[in-house]
Biotite code that builds the C-alpha atoms (Angstrom):
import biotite.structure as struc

atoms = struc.array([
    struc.Atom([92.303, 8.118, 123.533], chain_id="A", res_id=1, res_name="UNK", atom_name="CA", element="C"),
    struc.Atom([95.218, 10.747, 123.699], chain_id="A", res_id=2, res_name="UNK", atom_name="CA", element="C"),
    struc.Atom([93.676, 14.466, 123.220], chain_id="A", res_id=3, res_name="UNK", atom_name="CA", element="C"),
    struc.Atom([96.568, 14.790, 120.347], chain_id="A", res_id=4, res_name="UNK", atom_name="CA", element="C"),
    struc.Atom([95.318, 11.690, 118.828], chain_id="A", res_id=5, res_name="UNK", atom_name="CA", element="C"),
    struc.Atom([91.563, 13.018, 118.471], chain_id="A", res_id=6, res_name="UNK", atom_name="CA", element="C"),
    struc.Atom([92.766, 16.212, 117.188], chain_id="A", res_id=7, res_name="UNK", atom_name="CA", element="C"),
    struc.Atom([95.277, 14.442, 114.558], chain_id="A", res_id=8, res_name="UNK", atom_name="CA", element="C"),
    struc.Atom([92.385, 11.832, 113.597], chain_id="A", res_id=9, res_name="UNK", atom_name="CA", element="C"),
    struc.Atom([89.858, 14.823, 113.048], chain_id="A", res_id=10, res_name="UNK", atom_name="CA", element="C"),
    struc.Atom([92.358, 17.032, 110.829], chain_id="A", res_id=11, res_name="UNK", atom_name="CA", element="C"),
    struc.Atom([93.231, 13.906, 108.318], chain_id="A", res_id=12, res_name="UNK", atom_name="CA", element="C"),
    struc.Atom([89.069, 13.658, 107.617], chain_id="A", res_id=13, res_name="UNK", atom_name="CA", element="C"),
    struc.Atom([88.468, 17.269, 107.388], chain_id="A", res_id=14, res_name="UNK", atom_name="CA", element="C"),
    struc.Atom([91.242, 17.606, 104.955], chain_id="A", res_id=15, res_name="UNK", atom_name="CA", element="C"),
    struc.Atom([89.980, 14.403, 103.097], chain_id="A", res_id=16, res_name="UNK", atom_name="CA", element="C"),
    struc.Atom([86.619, 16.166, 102.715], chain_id="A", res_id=17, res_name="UNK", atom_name="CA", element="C"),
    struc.Atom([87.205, 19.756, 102.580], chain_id="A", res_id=18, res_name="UNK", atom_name="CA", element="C"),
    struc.Atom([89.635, 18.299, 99.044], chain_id="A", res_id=19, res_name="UNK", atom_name="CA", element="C"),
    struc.Atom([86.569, 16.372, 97.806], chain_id="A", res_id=20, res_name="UNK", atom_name="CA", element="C"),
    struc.Atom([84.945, 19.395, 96.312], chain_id="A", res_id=21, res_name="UNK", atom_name="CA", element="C"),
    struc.Atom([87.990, 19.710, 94.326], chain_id="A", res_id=22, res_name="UNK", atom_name="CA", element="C"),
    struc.Atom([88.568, 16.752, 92.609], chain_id="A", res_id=23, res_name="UNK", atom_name="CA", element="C"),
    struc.Atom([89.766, 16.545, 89.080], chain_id="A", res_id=24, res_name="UNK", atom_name="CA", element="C"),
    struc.Atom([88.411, 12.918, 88.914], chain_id="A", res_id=25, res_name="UNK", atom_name="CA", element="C"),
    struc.Atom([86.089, 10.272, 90.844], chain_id="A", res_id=26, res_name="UNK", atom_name="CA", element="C"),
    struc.Atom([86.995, 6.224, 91.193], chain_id="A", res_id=27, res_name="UNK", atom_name="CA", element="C"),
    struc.Atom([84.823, 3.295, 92.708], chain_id="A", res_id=28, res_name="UNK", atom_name="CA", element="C"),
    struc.Atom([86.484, -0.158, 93.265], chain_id="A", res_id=29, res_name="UNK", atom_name="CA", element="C"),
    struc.Atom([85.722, -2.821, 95.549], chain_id="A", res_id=30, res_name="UNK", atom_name="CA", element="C"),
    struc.Atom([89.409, -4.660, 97.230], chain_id="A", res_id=31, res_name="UNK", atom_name="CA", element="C"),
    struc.Atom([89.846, -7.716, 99.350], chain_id="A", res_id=32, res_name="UNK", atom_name="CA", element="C"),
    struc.Atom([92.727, -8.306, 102.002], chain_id="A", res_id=33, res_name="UNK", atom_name="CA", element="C"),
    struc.Atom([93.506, -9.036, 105.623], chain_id="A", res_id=34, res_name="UNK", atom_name="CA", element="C"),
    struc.Atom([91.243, -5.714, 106.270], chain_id="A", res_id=35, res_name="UNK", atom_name="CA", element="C"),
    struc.Atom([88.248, -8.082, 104.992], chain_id="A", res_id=36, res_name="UNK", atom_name="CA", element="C"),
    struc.Atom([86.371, -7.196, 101.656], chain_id="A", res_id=37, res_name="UNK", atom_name="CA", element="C"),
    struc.Atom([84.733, -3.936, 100.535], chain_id="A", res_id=38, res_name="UNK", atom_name="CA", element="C"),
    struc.Atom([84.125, -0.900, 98.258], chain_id="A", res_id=39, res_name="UNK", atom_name="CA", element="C"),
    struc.Atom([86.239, 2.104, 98.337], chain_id="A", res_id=40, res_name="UNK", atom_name="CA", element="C"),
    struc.Atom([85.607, 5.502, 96.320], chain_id="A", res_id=41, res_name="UNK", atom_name="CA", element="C"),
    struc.Atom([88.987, 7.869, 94.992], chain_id="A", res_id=42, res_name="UNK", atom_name="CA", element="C"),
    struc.Atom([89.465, 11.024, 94.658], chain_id="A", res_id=43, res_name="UNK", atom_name="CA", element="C"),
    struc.Atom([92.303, 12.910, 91.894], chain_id="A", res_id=44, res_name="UNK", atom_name="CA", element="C"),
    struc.Atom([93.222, 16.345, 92.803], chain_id="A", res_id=45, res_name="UNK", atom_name="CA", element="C"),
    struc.Atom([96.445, 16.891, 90.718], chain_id="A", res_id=46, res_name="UNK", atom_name="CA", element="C"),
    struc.Atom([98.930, 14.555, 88.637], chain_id="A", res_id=47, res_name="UNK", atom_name="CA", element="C"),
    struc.Atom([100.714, 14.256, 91.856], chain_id="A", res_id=48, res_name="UNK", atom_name="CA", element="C"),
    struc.Atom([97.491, 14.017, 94.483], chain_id="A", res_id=49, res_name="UNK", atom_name="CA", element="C"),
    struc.Atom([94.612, 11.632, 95.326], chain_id="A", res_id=50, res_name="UNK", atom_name="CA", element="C"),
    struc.Atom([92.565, 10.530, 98.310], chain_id="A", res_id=51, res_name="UNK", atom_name="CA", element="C"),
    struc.Atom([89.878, 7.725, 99.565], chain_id="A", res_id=52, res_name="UNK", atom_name="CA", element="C"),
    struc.Atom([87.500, 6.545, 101.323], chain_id="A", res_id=53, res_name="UNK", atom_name="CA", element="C"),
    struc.Atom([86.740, 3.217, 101.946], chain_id="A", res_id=54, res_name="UNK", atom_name="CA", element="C"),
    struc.Atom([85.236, 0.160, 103.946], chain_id="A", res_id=55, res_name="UNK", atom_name="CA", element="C"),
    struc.Atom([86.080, -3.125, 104.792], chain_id="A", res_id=56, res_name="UNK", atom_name="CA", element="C"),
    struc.Atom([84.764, -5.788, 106.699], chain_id="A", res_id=57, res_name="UNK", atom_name="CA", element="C"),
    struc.Atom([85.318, -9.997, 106.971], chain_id="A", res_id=58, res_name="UNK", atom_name="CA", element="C"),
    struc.Atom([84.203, -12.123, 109.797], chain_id="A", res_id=59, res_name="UNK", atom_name="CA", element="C"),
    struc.Atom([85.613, -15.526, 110.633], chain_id="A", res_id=60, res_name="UNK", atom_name="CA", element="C"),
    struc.Atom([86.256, -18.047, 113.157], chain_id="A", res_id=61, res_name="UNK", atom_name="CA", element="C"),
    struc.Atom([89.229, -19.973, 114.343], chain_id="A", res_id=62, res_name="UNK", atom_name="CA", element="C"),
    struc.Atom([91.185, -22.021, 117.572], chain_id="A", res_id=63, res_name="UNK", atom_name="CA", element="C"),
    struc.Atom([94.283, -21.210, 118.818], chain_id="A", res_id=64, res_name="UNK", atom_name="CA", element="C"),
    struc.Atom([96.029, -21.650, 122.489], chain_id="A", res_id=65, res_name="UNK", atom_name="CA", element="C"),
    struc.Atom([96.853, -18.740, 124.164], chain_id="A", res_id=66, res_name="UNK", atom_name="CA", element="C"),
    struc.Atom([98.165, -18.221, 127.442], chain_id="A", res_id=67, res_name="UNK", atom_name="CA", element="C"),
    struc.Atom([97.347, -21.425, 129.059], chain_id="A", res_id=68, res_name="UNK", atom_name="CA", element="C"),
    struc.Atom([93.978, -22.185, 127.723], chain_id="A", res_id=69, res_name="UNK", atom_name="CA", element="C"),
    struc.Atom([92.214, -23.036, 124.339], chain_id="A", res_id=70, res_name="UNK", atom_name="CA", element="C"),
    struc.Atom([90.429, -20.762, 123.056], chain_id="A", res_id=71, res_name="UNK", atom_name="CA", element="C"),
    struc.Atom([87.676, -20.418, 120.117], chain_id="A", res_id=72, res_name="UNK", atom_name="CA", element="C"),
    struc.Atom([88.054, -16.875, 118.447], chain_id="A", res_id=73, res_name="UNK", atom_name="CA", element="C"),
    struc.Atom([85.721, -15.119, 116.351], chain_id="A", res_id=74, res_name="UNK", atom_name="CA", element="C"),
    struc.Atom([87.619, -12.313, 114.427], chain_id="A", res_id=75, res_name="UNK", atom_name="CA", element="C"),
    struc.Atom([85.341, -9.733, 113.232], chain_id="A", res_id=76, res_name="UNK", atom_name="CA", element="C"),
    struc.Atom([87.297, -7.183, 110.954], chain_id="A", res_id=77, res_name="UNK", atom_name="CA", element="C"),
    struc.Atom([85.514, -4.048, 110.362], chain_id="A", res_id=78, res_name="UNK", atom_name="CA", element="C"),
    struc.Atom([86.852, -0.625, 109.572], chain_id="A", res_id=79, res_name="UNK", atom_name="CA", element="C"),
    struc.Atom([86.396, 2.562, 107.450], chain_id="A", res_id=80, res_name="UNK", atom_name="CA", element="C"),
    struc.Atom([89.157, 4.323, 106.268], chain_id="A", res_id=81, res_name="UNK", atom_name="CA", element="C"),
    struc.Atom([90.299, 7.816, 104.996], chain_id="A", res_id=82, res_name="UNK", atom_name="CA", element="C"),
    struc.Atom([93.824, 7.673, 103.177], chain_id="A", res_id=83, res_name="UNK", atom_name="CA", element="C"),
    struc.Atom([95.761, 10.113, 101.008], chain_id="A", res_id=84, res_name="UNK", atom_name="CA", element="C"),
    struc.Atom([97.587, 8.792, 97.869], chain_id="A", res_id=85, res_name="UNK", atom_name="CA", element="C"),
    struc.Atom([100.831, 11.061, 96.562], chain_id="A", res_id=86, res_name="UNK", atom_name="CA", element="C"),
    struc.Atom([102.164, 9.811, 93.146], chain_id="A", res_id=87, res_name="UNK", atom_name="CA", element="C"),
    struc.Atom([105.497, 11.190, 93.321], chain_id="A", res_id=88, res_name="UNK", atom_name="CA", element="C"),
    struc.Atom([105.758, 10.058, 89.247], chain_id="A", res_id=89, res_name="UNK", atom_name="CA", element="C"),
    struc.Atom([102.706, 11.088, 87.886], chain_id="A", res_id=90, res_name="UNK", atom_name="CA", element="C"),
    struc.Atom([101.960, 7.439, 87.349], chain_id="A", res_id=91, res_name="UNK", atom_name="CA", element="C"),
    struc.Atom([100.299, 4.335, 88.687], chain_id="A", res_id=92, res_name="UNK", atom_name="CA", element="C"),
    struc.Atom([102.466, 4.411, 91.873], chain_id="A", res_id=93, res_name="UNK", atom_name="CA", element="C"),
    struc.Atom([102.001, 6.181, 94.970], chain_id="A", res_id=94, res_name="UNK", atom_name="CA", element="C"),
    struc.Atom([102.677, 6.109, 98.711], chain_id="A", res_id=95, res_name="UNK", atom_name="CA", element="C"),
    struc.Atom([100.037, 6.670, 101.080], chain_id="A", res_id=96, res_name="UNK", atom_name="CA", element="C"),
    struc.Atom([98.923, 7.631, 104.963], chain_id="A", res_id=97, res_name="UNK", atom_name="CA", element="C"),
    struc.Atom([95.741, 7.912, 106.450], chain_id="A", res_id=98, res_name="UNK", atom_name="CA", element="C"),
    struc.Atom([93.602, 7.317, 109.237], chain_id="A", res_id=99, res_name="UNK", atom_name="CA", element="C"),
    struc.Atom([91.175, 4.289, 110.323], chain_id="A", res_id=100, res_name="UNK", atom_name="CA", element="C"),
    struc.Atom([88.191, 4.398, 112.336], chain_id="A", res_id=101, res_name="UNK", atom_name="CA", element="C"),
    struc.Atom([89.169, 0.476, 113.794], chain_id="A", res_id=102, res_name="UNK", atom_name="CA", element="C"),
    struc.Atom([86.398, -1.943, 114.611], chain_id="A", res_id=103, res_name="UNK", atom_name="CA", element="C"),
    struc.Atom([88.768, -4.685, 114.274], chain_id="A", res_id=104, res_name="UNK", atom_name="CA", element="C"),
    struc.Atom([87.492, -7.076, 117.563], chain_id="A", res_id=105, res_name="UNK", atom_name="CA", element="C"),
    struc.Atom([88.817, -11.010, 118.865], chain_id="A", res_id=106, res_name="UNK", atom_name="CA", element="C"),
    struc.Atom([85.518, -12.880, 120.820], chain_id="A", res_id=107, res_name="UNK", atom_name="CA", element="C"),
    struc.Atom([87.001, -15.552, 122.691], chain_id="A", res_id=108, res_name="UNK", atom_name="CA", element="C"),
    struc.Atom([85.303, -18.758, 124.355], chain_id="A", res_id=109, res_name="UNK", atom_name="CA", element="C"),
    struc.Atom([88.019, -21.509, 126.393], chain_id="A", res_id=110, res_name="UNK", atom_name="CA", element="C"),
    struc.Atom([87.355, -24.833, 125.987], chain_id="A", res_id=111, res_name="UNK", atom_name="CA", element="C"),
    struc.Atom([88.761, -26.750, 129.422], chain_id="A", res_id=112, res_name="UNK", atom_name="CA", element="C"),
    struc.Atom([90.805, -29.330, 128.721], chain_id="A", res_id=113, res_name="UNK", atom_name="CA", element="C"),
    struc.Atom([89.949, -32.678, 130.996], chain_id="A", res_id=114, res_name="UNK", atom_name="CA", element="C"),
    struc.Atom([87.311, -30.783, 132.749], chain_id="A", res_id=115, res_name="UNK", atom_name="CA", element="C"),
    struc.Atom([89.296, -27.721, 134.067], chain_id="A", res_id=116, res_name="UNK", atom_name="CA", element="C"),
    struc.Atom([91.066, -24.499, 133.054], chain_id="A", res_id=117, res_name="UNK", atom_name="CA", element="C"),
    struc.Atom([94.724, -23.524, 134.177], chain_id="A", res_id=118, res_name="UNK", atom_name="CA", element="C"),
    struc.Atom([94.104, -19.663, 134.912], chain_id="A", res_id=119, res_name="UNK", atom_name="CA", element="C"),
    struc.Atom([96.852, -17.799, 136.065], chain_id="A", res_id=120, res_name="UNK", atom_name="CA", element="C"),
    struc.Atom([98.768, -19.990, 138.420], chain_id="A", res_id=121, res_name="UNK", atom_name="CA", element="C"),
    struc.Atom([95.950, -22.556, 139.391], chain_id="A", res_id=122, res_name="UNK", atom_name="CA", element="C"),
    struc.Atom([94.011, -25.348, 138.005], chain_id="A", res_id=123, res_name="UNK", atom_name="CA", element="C"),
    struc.Atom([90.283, -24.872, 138.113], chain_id="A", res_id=124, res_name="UNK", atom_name="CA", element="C"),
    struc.Atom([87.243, -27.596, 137.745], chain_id="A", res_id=125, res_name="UNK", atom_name="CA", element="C"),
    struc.Atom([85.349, -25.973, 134.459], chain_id="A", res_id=126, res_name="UNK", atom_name="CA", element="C"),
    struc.Atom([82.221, -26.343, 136.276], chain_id="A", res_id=127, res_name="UNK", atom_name="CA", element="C"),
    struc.Atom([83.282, -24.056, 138.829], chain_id="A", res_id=128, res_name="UNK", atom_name="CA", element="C"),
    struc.Atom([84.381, -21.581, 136.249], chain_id="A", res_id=129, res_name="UNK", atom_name="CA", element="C"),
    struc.Atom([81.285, -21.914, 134.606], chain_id="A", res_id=130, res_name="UNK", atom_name="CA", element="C"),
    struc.Atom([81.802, -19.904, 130.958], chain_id="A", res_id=131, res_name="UNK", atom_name="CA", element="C"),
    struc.Atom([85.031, -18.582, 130.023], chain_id="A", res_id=132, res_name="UNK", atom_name="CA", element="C"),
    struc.Atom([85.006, -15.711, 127.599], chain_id="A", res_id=133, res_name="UNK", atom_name="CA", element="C"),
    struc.Atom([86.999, -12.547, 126.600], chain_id="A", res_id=134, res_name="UNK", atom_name="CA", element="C"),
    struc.Atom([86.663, -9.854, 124.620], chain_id="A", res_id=135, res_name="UNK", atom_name="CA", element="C"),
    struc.Atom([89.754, -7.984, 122.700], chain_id="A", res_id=136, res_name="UNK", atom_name="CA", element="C"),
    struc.Atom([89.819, -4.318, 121.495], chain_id="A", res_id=137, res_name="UNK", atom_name="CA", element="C"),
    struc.Atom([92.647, -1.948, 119.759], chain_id="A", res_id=138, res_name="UNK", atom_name="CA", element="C"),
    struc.Atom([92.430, 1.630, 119.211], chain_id="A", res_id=139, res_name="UNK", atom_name="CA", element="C"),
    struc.Atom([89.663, 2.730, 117.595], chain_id="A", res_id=140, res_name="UNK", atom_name="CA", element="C"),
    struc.Atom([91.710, 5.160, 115.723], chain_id="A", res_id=141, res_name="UNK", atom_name="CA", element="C"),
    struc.Atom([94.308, 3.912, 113.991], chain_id="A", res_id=142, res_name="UNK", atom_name="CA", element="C"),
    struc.Atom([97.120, 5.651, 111.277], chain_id="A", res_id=143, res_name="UNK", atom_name="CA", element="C"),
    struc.Atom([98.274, 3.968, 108.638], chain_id="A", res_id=144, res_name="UNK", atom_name="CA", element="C"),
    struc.Atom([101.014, 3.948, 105.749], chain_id="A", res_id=145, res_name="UNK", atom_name="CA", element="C"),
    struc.Atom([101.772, 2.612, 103.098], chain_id="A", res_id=146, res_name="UNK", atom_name="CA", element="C"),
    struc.Atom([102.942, 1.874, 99.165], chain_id="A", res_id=147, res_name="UNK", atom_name="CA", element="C"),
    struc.Atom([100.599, 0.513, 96.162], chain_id="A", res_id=148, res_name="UNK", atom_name="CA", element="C"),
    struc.Atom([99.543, 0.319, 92.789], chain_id="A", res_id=149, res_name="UNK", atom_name="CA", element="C"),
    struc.Atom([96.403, 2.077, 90.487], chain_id="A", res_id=150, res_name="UNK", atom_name="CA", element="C"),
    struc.Atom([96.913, 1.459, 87.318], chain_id="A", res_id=151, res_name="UNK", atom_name="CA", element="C"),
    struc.Atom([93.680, 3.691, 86.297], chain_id="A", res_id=152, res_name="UNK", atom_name="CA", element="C"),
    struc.Atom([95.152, 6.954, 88.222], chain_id="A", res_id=153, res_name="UNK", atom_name="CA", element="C"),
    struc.Atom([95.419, 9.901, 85.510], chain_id="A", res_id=154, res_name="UNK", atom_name="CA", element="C"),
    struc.Atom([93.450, 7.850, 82.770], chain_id="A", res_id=155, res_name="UNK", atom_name="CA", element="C"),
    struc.Atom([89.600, 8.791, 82.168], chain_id="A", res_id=156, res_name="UNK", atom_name="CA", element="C"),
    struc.Atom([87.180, 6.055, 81.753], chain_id="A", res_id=157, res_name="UNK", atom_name="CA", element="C"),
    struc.Atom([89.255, 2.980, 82.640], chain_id="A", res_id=158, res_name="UNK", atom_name="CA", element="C"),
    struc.Atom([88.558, -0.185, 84.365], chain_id="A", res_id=159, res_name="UNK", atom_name="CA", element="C"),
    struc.Atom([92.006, -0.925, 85.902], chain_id="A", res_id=160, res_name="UNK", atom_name="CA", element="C"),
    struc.Atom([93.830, -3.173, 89.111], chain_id="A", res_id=161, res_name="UNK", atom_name="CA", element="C"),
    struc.Atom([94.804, -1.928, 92.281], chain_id="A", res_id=162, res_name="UNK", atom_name="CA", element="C"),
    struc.Atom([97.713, -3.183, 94.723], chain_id="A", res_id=163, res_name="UNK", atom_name="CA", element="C"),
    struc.Atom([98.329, -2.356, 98.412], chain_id="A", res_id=164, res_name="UNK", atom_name="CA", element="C"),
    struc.Atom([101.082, -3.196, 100.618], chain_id="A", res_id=165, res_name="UNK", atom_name="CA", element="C"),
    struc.Atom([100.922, -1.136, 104.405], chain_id="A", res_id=166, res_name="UNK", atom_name="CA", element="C"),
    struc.Atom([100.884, -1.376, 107.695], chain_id="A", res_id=167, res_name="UNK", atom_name="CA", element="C"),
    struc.Atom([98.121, -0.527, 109.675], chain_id="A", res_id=168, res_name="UNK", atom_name="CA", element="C"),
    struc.Atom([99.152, 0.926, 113.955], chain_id="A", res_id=169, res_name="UNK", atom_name="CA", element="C"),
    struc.Atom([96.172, -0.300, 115.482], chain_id="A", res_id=170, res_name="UNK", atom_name="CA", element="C"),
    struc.Atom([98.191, -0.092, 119.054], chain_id="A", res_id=171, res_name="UNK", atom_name="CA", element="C"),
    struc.Atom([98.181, -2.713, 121.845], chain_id="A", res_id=172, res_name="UNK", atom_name="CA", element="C"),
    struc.Atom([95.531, -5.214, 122.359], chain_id="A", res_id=173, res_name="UNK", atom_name="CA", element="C"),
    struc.Atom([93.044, -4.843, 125.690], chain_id="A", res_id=174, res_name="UNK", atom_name="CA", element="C"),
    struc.Atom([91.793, -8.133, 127.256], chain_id="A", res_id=175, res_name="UNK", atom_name="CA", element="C"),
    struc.Atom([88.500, -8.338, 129.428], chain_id="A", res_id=176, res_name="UNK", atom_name="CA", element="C"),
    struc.Atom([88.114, -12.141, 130.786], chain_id="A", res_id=177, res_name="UNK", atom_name="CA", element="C"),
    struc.Atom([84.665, -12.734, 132.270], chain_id="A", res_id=178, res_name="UNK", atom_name="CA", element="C"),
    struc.Atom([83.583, -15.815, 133.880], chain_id="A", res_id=179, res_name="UNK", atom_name="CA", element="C"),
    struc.Atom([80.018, -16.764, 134.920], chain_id="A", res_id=180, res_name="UNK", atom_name="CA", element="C"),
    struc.Atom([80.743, -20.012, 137.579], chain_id="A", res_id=181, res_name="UNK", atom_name="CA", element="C"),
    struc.Atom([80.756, -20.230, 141.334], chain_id="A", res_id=182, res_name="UNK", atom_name="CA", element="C"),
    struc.Atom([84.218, -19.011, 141.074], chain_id="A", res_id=183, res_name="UNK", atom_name="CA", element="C"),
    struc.Atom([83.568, -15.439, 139.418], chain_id="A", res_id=184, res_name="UNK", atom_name="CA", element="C"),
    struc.Atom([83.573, -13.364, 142.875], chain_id="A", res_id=185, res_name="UNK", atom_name="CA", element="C"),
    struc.Atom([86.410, -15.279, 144.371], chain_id="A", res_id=186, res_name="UNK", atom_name="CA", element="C"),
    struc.Atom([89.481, -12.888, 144.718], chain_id="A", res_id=187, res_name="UNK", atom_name="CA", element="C"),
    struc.Atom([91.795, -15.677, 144.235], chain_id="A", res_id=188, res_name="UNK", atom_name="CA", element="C"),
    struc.Atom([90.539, -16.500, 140.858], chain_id="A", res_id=189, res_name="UNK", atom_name="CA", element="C"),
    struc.Atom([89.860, -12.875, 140.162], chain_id="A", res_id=190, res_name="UNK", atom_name="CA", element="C"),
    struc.Atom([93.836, -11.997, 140.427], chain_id="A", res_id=191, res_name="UNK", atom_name="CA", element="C"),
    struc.Atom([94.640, -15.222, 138.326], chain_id="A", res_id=192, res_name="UNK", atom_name="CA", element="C"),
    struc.Atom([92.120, -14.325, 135.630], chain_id="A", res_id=193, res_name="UNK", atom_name="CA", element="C"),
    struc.Atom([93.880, -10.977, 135.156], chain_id="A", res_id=194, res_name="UNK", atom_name="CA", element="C"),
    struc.Atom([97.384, -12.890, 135.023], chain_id="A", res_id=195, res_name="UNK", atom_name="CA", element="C"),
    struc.Atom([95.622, -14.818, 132.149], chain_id="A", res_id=196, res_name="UNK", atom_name="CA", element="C"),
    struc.Atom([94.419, -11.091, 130.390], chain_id="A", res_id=197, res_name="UNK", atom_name="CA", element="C"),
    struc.Atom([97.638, -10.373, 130.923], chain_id="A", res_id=198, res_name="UNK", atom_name="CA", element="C"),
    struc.Atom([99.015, -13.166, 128.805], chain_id="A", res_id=199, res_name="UNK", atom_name="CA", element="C"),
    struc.Atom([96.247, -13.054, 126.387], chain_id="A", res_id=200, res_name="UNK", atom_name="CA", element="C"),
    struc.Atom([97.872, -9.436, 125.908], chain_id="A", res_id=201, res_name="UNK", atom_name="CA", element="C"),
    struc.Atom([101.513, -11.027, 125.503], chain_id="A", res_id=202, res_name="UNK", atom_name="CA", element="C"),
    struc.Atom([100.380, -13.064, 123.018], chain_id="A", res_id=203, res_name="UNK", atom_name="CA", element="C"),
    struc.Atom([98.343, -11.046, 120.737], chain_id="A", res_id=204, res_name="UNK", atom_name="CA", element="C"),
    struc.Atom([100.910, -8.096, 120.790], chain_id="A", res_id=205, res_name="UNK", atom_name="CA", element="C"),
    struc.Atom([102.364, -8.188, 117.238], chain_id="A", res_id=206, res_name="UNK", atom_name="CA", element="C"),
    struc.Atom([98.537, -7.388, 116.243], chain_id="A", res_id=207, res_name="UNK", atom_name="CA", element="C"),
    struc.Atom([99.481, -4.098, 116.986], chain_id="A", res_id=208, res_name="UNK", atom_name="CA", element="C"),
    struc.Atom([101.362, -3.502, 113.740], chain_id="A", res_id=209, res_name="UNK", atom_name="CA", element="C"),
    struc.Atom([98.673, -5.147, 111.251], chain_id="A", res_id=210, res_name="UNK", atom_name="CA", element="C"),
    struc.Atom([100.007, -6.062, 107.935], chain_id="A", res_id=211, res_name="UNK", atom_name="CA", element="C"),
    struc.Atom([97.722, -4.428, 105.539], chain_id="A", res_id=212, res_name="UNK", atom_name="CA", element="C"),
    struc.Atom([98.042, -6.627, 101.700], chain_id="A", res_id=213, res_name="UNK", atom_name="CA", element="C"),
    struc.Atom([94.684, -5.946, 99.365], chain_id="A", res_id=214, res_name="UNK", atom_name="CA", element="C"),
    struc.Atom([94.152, -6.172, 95.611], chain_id="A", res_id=215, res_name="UNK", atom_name="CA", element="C"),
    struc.Atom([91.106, -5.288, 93.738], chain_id="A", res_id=216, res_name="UNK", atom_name="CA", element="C"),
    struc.Atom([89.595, -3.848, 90.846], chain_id="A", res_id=217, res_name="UNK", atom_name="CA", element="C"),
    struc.Atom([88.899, -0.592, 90.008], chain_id="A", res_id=218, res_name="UNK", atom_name="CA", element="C"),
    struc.Atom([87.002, 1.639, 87.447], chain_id="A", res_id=219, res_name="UNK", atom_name="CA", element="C"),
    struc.Atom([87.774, 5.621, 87.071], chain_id="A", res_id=220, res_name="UNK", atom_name="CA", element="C"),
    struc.Atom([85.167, 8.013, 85.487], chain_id="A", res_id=221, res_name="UNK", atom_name="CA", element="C"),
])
């Protein structure tokens, strides 16, 4: 990660928690979403000002082609995130930016069709390839923005709804293809399975601007 991008992601949480001590107010809700399902705490400094903390996390499976293989995925979202809230109308509304620690990860396993893969340019016998599998990251940092809804914010004691529409720059995906046959050390294959990462890569590229949607329930104290 970019030297800026460290420093950036380290100011955001120290000004998240240096505020904490100041709050006017304390929330706990849990949310669910495309970010997965999980608690989240607020934070009211001011009529205008409000920050949180949260977690989310939602594993599940699907297949998909990709490239020119079948694939099984296992999508394993994960994250923890520090966002400040500004309510430019005093009211349930508010626009919001932040930082996320990212854990958001793709497992892949091909599945040959008719006993072999196409990989790059070439057909391959699957039992020559042995196991095909892949890994895919983003940036473990990632800032987000975004627009949403609390209808507890400047109310004491209130159970309330909350509403979240954002989008989340978790940055370009990396591919790592590994396979475990008689083939693995060949250079031939070697330079066709990065062709395929490279694909993979093609493919999965909107990811990097993740639509963040979430609704939940909150209570304020």
């Amino acid at each position: 990660m970019r030297k800026w991008v460290r420093i950036l992601v380290l100011v955001c949480f120290l000004a998240i928690l240096a505020t904490m001590g100041h709050a006017e107010g304390i929330s706990v809700g849990v949310k669910a979403g495309t970010l997965g399902i999980g608690p989240e705490i607020g934070f009211t400094f001011s009529k205008y000002l409000g920050a949180r903390v949260g977690f989310n996390y939602l594993p599940f499976s699907f297949s998909g082609e990709k490239g020119d293989v079948e694939y099984d995925f296992d999508l394993n979202l994960q994250s923890v995130s520090g966002i400040l809230d500004f309510h430019p109308f005093k009211n349930a509304f508010r626009i919001s930016g932040g930082i996320f620690y990212n854990g958001n990860n793709l497992d892949a396993s091909g599945k040959s069709s008719f006993g072999k893969f196409k990989i790059g340019d070439h057909n391959y016998p699957a039992a020559l390839v042995g196991n095909l599998d892949g890994n895919i990251d983003f940036n473990d940092f990632a800032p987000y923005c975004g627009i949403g809804v609390d209808t507890t914010f400047g109310k004491n004691k209130s159970f309330g709804l909350m509403l979240e529409l954002g989008i989340l720059f978790q940055g370009s995906p990396d591919v790592d293809l590994t396979a475990d046959g008689p083939l693995s050390g060949n250079p031939l294959f070697r330079r066709d399975l990065a062709k395929e990462e490279e694909k993979l890569e093609d493919d999965l590229n909107n990811f990097k601007f993740y639509p963040v949607i979430s609704i939940g329930a909150t209570y304020r104290f």
